[in-house]
C-alpha positions as CSV (number, residue, x, y, z in Angstrom):
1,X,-1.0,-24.5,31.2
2,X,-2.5,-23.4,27.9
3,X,-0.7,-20.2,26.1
4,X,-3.2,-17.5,26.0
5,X,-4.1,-16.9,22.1
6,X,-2.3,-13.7,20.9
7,X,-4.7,-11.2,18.8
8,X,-4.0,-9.3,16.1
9,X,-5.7,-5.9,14.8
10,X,-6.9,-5.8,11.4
11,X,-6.4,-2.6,9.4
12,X,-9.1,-1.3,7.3
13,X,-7.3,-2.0,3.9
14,X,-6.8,-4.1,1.2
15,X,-3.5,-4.9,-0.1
16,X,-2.4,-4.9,-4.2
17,X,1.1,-6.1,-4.6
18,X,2.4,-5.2,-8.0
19,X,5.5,-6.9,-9.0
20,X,7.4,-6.2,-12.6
21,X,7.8,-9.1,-15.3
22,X,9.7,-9.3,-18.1
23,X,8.0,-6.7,-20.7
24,X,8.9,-3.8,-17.9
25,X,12.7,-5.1,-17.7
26,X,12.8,-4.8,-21.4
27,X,11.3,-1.3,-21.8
28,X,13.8,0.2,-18.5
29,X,17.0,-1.6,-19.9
30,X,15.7,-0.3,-23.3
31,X,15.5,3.6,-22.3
32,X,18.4,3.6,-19.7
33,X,20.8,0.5,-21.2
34,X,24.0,2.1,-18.7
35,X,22.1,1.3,-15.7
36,X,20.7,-2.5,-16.6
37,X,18.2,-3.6,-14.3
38,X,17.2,-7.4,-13.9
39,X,13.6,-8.8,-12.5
40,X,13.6,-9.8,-8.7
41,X,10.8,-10.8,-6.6
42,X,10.2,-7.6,-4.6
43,X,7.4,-5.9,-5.3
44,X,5.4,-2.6,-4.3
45,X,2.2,-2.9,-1.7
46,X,-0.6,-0.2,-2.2
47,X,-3.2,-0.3,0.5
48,X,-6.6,1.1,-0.3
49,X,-10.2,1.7,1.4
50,X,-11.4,-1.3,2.6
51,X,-13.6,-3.6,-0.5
52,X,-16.3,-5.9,0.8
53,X,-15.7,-8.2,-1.7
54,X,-12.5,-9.3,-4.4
55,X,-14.6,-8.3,-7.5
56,X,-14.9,-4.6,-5.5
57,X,-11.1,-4.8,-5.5
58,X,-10.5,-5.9,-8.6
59,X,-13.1,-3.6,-10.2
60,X,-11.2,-0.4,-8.4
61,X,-8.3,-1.8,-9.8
62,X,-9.3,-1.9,-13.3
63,X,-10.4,2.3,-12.8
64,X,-7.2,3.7,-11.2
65,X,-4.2,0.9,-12.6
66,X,-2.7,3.9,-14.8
67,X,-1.8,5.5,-11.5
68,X,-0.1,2.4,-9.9
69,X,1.8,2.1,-13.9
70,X,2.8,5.4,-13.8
71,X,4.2,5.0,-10.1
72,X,6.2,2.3,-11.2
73,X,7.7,4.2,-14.5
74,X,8.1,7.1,-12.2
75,X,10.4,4.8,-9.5
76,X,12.4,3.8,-12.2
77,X,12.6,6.4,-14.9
78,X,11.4,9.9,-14.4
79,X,11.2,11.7,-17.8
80,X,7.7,11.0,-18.8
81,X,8.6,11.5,-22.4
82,X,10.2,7.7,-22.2
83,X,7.1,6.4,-20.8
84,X,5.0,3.9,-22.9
85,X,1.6,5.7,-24.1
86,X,-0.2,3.1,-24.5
87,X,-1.3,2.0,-20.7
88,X,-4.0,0.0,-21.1
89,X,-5.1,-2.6,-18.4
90,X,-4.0,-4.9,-21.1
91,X,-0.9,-3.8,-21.2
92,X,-0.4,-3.3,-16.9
93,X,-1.5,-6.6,-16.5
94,X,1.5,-7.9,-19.5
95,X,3.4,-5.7,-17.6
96,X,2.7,-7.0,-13.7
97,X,1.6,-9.6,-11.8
98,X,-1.3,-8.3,-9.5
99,X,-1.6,-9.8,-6.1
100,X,-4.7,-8.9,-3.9
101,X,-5.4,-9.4,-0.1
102,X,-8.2,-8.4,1.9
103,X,-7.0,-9.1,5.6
104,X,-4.0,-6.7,6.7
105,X,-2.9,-7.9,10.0
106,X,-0.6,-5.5,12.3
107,X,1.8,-7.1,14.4
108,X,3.1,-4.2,16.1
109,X,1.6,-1.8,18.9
110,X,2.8,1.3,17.8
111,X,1.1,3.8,15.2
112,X,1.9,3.6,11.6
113,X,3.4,7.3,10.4
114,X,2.7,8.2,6.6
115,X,6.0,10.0,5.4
């Protein structure tokens, strides 16, 4: 007997997955040295309206980054006055490695709650 084919929703999204590299390790252990902090692979997903195409993404990217940089400052170190001020795409993308995906699956029946 052949397994029916399970099927998945999509969710009208794209995915950016920002994780930290070295040059934001140095700037957190640099303003808060009691606390250090060392690089691991986790990273932070933000979902935004659904692109047609990767350049769309990566063009709305490029527009609204400094909000994503100042997200990750603000999860780390609160006082803006410590913040770099200089946040150039330049510098987010010296900063984090940008991954982008364009099919968000959901794997599970129940609704997704925004807190």
């Amino acid at each position: 007997m052949i397994e029916p084919t399970l099927y998945y929703e999509t969710i009208n999204r794209n995915a950016i997955l920002i994780k930290a590299k070295k040059p934001f390790y140095d700037w957190i252990n640099y303003v808060d040295p009691e606390f250090p902090v060392v690089g691991n692979d986790e990273g932070t997903v933000y979902l935004i309206k659904e692109q047609k195409t990767k350049a769309k993404i990566e063009s709305w990217l490029k527009k609204n980054f400094d909000q994503l940089f100042k997200n990750e400052l603000r999860d780390f170190h609160t006082d803006e006055n410590d913040w770099p001020q200089k946040r150039t795409y330049k510098v987010f993308q010296e900063w984090f490695t940008v991954e982008i995906s364009s099919m968000i699956v959901d794997l599970q029946d129940t609704d997704i709650v925004k807190t």
